[in-house]
Each structure stands twice: as structure tokens, then as C-alpha cells.
C-alpha positions in Angstrom: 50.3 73.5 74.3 49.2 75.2 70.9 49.1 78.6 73.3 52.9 78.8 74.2 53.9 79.5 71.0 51.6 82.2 69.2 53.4 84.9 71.1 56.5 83.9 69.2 54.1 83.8 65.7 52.0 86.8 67.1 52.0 89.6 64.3 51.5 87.1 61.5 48.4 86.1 63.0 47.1 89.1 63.6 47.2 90.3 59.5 45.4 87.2 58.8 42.8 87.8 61.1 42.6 91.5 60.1 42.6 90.5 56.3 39.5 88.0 57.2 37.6 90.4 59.0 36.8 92.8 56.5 35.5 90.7 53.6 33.3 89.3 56.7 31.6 92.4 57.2 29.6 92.8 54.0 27.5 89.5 53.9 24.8 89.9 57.1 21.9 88.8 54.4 23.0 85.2 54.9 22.6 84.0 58.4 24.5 80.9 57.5 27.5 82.4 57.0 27.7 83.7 60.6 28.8 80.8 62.0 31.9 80.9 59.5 33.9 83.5 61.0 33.1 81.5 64.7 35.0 78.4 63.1 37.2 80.7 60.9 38.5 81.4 64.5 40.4 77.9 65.2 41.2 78.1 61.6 43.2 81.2 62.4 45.0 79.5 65.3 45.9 76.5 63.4 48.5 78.8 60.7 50.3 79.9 64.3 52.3 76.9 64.5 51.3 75.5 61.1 51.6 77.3 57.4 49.8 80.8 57.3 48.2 79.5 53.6 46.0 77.1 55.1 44.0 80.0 56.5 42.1 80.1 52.9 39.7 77.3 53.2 38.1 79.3 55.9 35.4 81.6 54.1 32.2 80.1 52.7 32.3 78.3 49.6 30.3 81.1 47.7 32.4 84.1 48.6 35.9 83.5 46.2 37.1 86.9 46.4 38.0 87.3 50.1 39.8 83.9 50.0 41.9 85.1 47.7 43.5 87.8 50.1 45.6 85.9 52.5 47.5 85.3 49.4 50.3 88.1 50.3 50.6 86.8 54.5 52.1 83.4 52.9 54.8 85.2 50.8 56.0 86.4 54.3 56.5 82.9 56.0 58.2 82.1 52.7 60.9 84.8 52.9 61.8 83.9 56.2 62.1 79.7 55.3 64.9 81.3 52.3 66.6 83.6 55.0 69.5 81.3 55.8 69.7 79.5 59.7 71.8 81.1 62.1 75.0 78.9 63.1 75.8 77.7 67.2 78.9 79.6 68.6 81.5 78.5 69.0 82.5 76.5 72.4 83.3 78.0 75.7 87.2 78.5 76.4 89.1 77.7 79.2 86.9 75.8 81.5 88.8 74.9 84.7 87.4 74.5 88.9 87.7 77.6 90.4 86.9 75.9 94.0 85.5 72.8 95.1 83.8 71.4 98.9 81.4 68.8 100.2 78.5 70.4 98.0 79.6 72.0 95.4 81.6 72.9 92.6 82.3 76.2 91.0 83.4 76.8 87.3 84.8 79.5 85.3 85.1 79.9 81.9 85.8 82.5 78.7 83.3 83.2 76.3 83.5 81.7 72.9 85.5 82.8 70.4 82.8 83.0 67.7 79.4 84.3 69.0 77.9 85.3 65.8 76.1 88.7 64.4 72.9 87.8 66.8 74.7 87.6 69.9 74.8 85.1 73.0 71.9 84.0 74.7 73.8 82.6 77.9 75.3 79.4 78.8 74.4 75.9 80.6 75.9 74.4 82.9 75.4 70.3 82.9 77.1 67.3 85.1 77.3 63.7 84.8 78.0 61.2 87.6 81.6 59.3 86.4 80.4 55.9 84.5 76.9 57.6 83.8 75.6 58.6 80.5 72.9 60.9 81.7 73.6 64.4 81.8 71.8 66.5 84.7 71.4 70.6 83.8 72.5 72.6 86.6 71.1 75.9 85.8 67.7 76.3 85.1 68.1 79.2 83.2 70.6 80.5 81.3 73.4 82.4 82.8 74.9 85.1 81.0 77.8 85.3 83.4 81.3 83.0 82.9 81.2 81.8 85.9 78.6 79.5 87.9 78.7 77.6 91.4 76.9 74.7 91.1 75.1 73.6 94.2 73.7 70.8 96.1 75.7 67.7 95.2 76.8 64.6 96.9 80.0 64.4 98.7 81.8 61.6 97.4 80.4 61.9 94.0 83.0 62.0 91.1 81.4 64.0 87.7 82.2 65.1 84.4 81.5 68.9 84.0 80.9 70.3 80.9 79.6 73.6 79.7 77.6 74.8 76.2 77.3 78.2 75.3 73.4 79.0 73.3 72.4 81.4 70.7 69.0 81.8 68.6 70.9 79.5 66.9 71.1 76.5 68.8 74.0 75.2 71.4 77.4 75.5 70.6 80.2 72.2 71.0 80.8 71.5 74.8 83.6 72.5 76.3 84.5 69.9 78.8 86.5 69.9 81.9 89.6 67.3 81.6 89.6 65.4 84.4 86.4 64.4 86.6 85.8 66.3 89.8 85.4 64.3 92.9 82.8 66.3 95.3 85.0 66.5 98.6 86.5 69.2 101.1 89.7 70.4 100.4 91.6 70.9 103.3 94.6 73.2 101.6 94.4 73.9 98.4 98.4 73.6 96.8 100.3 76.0 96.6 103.8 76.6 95.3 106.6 78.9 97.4 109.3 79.7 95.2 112.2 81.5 97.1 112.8 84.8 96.5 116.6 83.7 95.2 115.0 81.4 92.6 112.9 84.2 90.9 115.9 85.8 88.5 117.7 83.5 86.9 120.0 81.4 89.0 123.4 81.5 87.5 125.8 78.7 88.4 129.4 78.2 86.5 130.6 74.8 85.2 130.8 71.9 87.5 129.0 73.6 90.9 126.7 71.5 92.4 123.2 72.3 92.5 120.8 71.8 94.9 117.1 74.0 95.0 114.8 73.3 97.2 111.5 74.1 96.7 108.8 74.5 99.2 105.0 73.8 98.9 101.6 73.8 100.7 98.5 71.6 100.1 96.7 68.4 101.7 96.4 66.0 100.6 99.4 65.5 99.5 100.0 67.4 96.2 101.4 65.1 93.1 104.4 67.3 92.1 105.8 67.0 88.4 108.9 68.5 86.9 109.5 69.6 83.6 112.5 70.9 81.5 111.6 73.7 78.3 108.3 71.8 78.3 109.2 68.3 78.4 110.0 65.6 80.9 113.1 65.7 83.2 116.3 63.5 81.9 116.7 61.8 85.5 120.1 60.4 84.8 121.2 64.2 84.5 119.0 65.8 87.7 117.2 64.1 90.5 114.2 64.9 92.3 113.3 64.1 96.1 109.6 64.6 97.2 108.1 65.2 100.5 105.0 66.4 101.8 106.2 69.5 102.7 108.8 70.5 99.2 110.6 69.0 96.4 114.0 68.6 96.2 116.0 69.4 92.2 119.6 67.8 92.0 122.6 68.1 90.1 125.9 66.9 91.2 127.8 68.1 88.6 126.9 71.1 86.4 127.0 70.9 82.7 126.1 73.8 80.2 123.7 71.4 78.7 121.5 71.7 82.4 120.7 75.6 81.4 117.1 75.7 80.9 113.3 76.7 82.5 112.6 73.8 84.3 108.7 74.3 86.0 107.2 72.4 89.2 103.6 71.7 89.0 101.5 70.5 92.1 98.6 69.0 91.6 95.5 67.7 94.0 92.7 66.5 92.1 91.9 69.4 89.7 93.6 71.8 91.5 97.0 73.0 90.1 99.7 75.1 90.7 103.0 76.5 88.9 105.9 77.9 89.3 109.1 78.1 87.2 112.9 78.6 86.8 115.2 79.9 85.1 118.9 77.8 85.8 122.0 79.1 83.7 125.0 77.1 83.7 128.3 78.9 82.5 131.7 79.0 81.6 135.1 80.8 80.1 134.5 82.0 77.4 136.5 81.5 74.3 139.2 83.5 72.7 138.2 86.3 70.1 137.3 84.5 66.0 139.9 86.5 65.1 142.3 89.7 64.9 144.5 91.8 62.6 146.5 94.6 62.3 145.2 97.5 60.4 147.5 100.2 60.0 150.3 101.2 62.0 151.6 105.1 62.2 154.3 106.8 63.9 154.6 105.2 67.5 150.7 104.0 67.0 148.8 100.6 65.7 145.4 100.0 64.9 143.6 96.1 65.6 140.3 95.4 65.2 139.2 91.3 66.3 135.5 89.5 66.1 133.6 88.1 69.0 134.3 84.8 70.3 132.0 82.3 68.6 131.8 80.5 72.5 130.4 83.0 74.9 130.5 80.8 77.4 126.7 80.9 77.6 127.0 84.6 78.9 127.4 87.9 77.9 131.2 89.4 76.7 132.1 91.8 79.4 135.1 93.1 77.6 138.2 92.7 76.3 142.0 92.4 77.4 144.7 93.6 75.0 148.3 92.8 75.1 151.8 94.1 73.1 155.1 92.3 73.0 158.5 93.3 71.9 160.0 90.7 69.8 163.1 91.7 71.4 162.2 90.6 74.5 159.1 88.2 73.9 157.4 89.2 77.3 153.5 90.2 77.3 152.2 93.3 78.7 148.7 94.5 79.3 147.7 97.6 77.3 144.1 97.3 77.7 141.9 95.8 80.2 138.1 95.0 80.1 138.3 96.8 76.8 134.6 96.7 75.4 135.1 97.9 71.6 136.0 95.5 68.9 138.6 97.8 67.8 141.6 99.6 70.0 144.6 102.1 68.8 147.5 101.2 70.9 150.0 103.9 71.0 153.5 104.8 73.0 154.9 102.4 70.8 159.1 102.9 71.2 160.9 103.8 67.7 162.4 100.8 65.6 161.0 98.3 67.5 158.8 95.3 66.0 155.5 93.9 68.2 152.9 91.2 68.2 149.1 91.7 69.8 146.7 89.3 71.2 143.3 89.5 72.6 141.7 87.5 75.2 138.0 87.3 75.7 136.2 88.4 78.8 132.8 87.5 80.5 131.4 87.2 84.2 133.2 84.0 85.0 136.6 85.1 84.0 139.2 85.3 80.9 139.7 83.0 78.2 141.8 80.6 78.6 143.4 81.3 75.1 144.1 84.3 72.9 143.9 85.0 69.3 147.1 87.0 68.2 148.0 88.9 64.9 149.7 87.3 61.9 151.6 90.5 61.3 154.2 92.3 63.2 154.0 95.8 64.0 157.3 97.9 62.9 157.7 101.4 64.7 160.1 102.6 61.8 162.6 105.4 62.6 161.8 107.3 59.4 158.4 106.3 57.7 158.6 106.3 54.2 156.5 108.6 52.0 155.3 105.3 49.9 154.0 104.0 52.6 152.0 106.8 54.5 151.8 109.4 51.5 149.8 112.0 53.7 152.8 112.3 56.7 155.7 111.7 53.6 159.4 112.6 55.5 158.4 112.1 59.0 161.7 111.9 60.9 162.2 111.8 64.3 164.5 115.0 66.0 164.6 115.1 69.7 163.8 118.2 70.8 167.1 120.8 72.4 166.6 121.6 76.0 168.7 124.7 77.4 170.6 123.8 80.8 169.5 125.3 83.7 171.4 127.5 85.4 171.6 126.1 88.9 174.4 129.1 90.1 173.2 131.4 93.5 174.3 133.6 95.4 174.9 132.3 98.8 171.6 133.4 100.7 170.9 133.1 105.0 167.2 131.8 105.4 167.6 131.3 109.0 169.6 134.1 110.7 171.3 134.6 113.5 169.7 135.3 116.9 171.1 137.2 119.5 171.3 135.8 123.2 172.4 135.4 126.7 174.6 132.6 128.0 175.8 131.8 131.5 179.2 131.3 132.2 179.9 127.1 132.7 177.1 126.4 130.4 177.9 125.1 127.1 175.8 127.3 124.2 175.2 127.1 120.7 174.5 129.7 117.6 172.3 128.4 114.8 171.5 129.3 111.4 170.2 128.5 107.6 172.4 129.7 104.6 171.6 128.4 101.2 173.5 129.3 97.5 175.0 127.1 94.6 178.0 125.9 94.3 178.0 125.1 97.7 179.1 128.0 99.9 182.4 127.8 102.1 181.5 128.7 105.9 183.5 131.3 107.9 182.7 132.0 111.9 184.0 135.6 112.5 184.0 137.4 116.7 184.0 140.4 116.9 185.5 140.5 113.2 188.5 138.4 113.6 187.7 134.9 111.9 187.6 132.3 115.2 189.5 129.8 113.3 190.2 126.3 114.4 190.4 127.6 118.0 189.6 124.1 120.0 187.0 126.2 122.0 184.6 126.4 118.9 182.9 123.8 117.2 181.9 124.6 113.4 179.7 122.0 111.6 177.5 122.4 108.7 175.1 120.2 107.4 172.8 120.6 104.8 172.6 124.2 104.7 172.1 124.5 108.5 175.3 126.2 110.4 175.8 125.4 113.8 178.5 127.2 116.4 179.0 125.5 119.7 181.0 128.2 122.4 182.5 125.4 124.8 181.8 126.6 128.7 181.8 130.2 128.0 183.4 132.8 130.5 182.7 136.4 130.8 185.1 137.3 127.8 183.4 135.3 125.3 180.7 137.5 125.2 180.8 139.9 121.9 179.3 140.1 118.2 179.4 137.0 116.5 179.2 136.6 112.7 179.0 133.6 110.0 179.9 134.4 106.6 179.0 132.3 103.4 180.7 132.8 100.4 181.1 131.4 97.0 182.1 131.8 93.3 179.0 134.4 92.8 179.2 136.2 96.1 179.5 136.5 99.9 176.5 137.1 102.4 176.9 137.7 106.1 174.5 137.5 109.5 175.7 138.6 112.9 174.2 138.1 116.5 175.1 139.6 119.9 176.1 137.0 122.6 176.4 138.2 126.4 177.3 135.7 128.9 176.5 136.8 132.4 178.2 135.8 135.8 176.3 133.6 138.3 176.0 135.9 141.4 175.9 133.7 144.9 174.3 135.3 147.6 176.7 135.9 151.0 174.9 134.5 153.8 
């Protein structure tokens, strides 16, 4: 036993024996004193686990001055004894059961927060059968890694785990595992499925019914738990169904007070899982804190409002903006989904008088009320220079437009087109004649004016001038002319007609 530790005492013991030696050498004249240095030798052994100092009684009594050199080796062992201890880490972080079967257990774990300047030796693992007070190591050895299966137990067992982190120091506080683990195959470990829908925030206006169901895996049966911003579920306000396969979150009728991050936890032994959700319950929002009227200019005026202290528990999308004419009391939208908290309306009509409101906009909808200006808006009809210095004497003139001159000269767009007619066949002339004031039509053959000669028939409609020839015969053939004329002039367009004879072959 003495033997295991000189190592750790090693280069002490090897200046005392060096320091002995030598004064040793000069005294061969006195055989007695041989056998000194062959029971000096324990001697020297005995300061490896005991004080270095005791090595002085070793010499012979007659030789003082080599006893007094071990003197320095003590001052050595007396430095180190005012050097001050080196404290235990800290204890190991996060200790939970990675996986579990008939045999084993695994941990995990995160180093120590404090390790201290000579660093970590490794840790120890240790176990302890539920209602036992031993404590059985696992490991051996130390392990330097933060993780460590531990093997060979008992199915059916139930221990305490607990882990201790060890330093030249000493070991640290144990960090121990919550709950006990009971030594068992897990058939499926649990496992929450939260639907894809259920990842963003589930938004949901006032009054909807809500109903999430949420799936999970895991045998035995997992224990499920709900929780609302960290604390336990008001069950008068939501309900929750379990079965084996999913759990079941209720609310028959949504209230703003149900917004929140509730989280489902399923649980089998010391096996957990999480997942979480974000619910948002909303509403109208209200109308605006409040709005004014700035200035007002020509046919414009400027409002400015605040936001709505009630959001609705949403975002403000925008804004609607409406005018009305105290003459006539009706509301108009100006501005819609407006998303500045000031507006110029403008187009305002000249000596009128009008109030503004705004309404508050958000996902769900518009504000069921409006805040509307104290003051009224007056478009004056000539603003005086007290009032805006800078546009002093504005006064409204309409502006002078020059009448158009309509007036044309009659004009054919369409003319005349010359043809052949049979005799017996009813035909008809056509043109296009255009000119302001509206021309007077004339039908002129062979430059006498036709007249109101029941074999013609004139119309004119819209510009377009029609002549129907009434079953032509040979002698109606000839030059044909229409003439349009009014107060700025006269135009003309002729055609050739020819009506031919039907010829009947003798037999």
C-alpha cells in the first residue's frame, strides 16, 4: 500500500535521498555507520506519504552537519500546504434519458458551468435502486464524454440516476435526474404531430368555434398535459378530449381573452415530447383616438387622426376617409384603405361647408364607428388675405372659351357609282354627303332637277342619300347627279345609269 503513492510524491523523495547520499560518502573509517544508510533507506520512504522533515533523524548520532541539510526539502512541502485547495466544479447541466430498454439506460448531459483554472478530470456516472440508499458507480473510470450508456441492469428495476462531474479538486454537487427510470422496453417512444395548419399562428375572429385536433404516437399510452403561456388550462373556457391516438382542444365560443401559446406535452415515463401553438382570437377594430382639421386652402383640406387605441388584437390595415356637404348631409368615400395618418382631400366645390370622419381598418373588417372632426371645412369663394397671407386676393374667374365654329362646306364622302340596270327591276343610287348646317338634297338627270316625279324616291338619313328609279325602262338610262348645298356652298357627284333590254331568244 505505501508503494501506490510515491509516484505521486516522487521528485521530493528523490532530493532527500540525493541530499543524504553525499554526506554518506566521506565516513568509510567507521564500519558502524554502514548500516545507517541501509536503515536510512525506510526512513526515506516513510517522508513519501508522511512529512519530508522526519527524514533528519536518519544519520548517526555523531555526524550533525549532514542532518542539518534536509532542512531546505521541508520548506517545499510547506509552500505547497499555504498554496490554497482547488474548489469541485460546478454540477453537470441538463441531465435527461436519451433512450431506455430491458438493460440499459443512456444519459446525456452538459458540462458544468464552472470547471475551474485546472480543468475537468471526467465524470461518474452512479445509480440507485428506488427505496435504496446505496449508490452503485457505473463507470469504472472516468468518462470525459457527456454522454454514457449504462449497461447490464435488471428489467423491471426502477433507479435514481445521478451524475458528478471530478476535478483535482474533488467531485462537484450531483446533478440528478427528476424522476426515477424504470428499466423496461419501450415499444414507441411519444411523439407529437402537429399539422402543418397549426404551425403559423391560427387566426380565428370573435365567436368561431374552435376545434384542433392534435395527433400523437407512443405506447404505452402517453400522459398528455396542456398548458396556456406556461400555466394550466382554465377548463371552464377550453376543453380537452384524450385518446390514445390524439388530443382533442375545444372552444365553443371564441373570446379575445382565448389568444395565447397553449403547448401539448406527452409524456411516458421519462420520455417527453412538445409541441406548441400559437391561437389568435380577433375582432373590429375600433374607430381612430381622434381627428382634426388642419388647414384648409382653396378647394383643398388637410386632416390628420391617431390610431385606434383597440386594434382589434391585429394589425391596422388602413384607413377609410369620408366628406359630407352640410347641404346635403350624405357621406361619400374619398379614401379607401388609406394607410397614412394624415390625407389632403381636395376637389372640394366653391362655398360649400363639409365634415370628415375616419373609420379604422384591419383584416377582419371596418370599425363599426368613426371619429369625425369638430370643425367644418368652408371652401370660401374669395379667401381672405388675413387668413392665408401667402395666396392674399385669391378670386375665383372662370376661364373664357371661344366657340367653335361648327360651319362646313357640304362635302360627298361616298360618291356616286356608275351602273347597269335591267328594265322591270327596281334599282337604287347611293351615296355619303356630309357639311354643317345641314345640307338641302337635290337629285338632278341628265341636269334637269327630277323633282317630286312619283317614279323617284329621295330619302336622306344621316348623311347617307339614297335614289330609288321605280321599274326602270330603256329611257331612264342617263347621267344622274345629287347636289348638296348649304349656307357656305354647293358640292355635286354624278354617275352613269344604263338600263339594258332583256333579249328572249326566238325558238
Amino acid at each position: 500500500m505505501p508503494a501506490k503513492p510515491a509516484p505521486i510524491k516522487k521528485s521530493p523523495a528523490k532530493k532527500a535521498a540525493a541530499k543524504e547520499e553525499k554526506p554518506a560518502e566521506p565516513a568509510p573509517e567507521a564500519p558502524p555507520a554502514e548500516a545507517a544508510p541501509a536503515e536510512a533507506a525506510p526512513a526515506e520512504a516513510a517522508p513519501a506519504e508522511a512529512v519530508p522533515a522526519e527524514a533528519a533523524p536518519a544519520p548517526v548520532e555523531g555526524e550533525a552537519a549532514p542532518a542539518a541539510e534536509p532542512a531546505p526539502a521541508a520548506e517545499e512541502p510547506a509552500a505547497e500546504a499555504d498554496a490554497p485547495a482547488e474548489e469541485p466544479t460546478s454540477a453537470p447541466l441538463n441531465l435527461t434519458v436519451e433512450d431506455v430498454n430491458a438493460t440499459s439506460v443512456t444519459l446525456k448531459w452538459q458540462q458544468p458551468e464552472t470547471i475551474g483554472d485546472s480543468g475537468l478530470d471526467g465524470y461518474t456516472v452512479e445509480y440507485c435502486k428506488e427505496g435504496a440508499a446505496e449508490w452503485v458507480v457505473a463507470n469504472a473510470e472516468l468518462t470525459v464524454a457527456t454522454k454514457l450508456v449504462v449497461a447490464g441492469l435488471t428489467t423491471g428495476d426502477v433507479l435514481n440516476m445521478r451524475v458528478v462531474a471530478v476535478n483535482p479538486g474533488g467531485r462537484s454537487e450531483p446533478a440528478v435526474l427528476a424522476e426515477a427510470v424504470p428499466v423496461r422496453d419501450l415499444v414507441e417512444r411519444p411523439k407529437v404531430r402537429l399539422p402543418r395548419s397549426l404551425r403559423t399562428r391560427y387566426v380565428r375572429k370573435v365567436g368561431a368555434q374552435i376545434n384542433l385536433v392534435i395527433p400523437f404516437l407512443g405506447k404505452p399510452k402517453p400522459v398528455v398535459s396542456w398548458t396556456k403561456d406556461g400555466e394550466p388550462l382554465d377548463t371552464k373556457r377550453v376543453g380537452i378530449r384524450n385518446s390514445d391516438r390524439d388530443s382533442i382542444l375545444f372552444i365553443r365560443t371564441s373570446e379575445r381573452e382565448d389568444s395565447g401559446v397553449y403547448e401539448i406535452t406527452v409524456k411516458i415515463d421519462s420520455f417527453l415530447d412538445k409541441a406548441s401553438l400559437t391561437l389568435q382570437i380577433v375582432d373590429l377594430p375600433g374607430p381612430p383616438a381622434s381627428v382634426k382639421l388642419v388647414d384648409t386652402w382653396g378647394f383643398n383640406a388637410a386632416l390628420e387622426w391617431t390610431p385606434p387605441k383597440d386594434s382589434g388584437n391585429t394589425e391596422i390595415t388602413g384607413y377609410n376617409v369620408q366628406k359630407a356637404d352640410k347641404k346635403t348631409g350624405e357621406w361619400f368615400t374619398v379614401l379607401e384603405n388609406y394607410h397614412r395618418l394624415n390625407a389632403t382631400i381636395s376637389d372640394l366645390i366653391m362655398g360649400n361647408s363639409y365634415n370628415f370622419r375616419v373609420f379604422s381598418v384591419n383584416k377582419v373588417g371596418v370599425s363599426e364607428k368613426s371619429v369625425t372632426t369638430k370643425e367644418v371645412a368652408t371652401i370660401q369663394k374669395t379667401v381672405p388675405t388675413e387668413v392665408v397671407p401667402c395666396r392674399a386676393g385669391i378670386v375665383y374667374t372662370p376661364p373664357e372659351y371661344q366657340e367653335h365654329d361648327f360651319s362646313e362646306v357640304p362635302k360627298f364622302t361616298a360618291p356616286l357609282i356608275d351602273r347597269a340596270a335591267t328594265v322591270g327591276y327596281t334599282t337604287k343610287l347611293l351615296c355619303a354627303v356630309r357639311g354643317c348646317p345641314k345640307p338641302k338634297i337635290e337629285w338632278l338627270k341628265n341636269q334637269m332637277v327630277i323633282g317630286d316625279d312619283p317614279k323617284y324616291r329621295q330619302l336622306s338619313n344621316l348623311g347617307v342619300c339614297s335614289l330609288e328609279i321605280r321599274k326602270p325602262c330603256s329611257f331612264d338610262g342617263g347621267v344622274y347627279t345629287c347636289r348638296a348645298k348649304n349656307d357656305n356652298g354647293v358640292a355635286t357627284v354624278s354617275c352613269k345609269l344604263e338600263v339594258k333590254q332583256v333579249i328572249i331568244p326566238e325558238k
